[in-house]
C-alpha positions in Angstrom: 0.0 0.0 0.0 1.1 3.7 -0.6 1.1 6.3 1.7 -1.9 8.2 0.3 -3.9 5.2 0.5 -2.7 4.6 3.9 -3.4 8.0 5.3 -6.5 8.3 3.4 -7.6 4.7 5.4 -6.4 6.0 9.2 -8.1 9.8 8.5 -11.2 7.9 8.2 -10.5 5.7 11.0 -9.7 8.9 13.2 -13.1 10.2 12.4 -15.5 8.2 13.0 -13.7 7.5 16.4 -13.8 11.5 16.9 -17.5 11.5 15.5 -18.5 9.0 18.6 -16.6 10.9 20.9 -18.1 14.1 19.8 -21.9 12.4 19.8 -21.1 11.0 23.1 -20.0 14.4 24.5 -16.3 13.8 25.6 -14.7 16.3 23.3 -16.0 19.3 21.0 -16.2 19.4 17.5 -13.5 21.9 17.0 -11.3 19.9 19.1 -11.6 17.0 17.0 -10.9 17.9 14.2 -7.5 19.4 15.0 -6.4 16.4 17.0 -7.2 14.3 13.9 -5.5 16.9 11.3 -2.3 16.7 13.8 -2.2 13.3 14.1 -2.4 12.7 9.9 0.4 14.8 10.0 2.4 13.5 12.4 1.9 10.0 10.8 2.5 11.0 7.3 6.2 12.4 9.0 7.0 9.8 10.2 6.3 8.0 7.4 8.0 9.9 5.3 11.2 9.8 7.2 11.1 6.1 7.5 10.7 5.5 3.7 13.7 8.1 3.2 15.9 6.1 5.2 14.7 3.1 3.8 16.2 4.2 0.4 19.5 5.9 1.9 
């Protein structure tokens, strides 16, 4: 699998998780939605440093 595909998979993952946290009151929209932007990024990082190195 390729990253894009990869990411694409966990970013839906990440919301419906923060869509049942949101219905069930635990956390606000708002703050949902940045934890799961951050965390896309910080995976597609890490990622991307890790398939660098790979090819070093």
């Amino acid at each position: 699998m390729n990253m894009d595909t990869v990411l694409g998979i966990v970013r839906h993952i990440l919301t419906f998780g923060g869509g049942l946290l949101v219905t069930k009151g635990v956390v606000d929209e708002g703050t949902m939605t940045t934890a799961v932007g951050a965390l896309v990024t910080i995976i597609g990082a890490v990622w991307s440093v890790i398939e660098k190195r790979k090819r070093a």
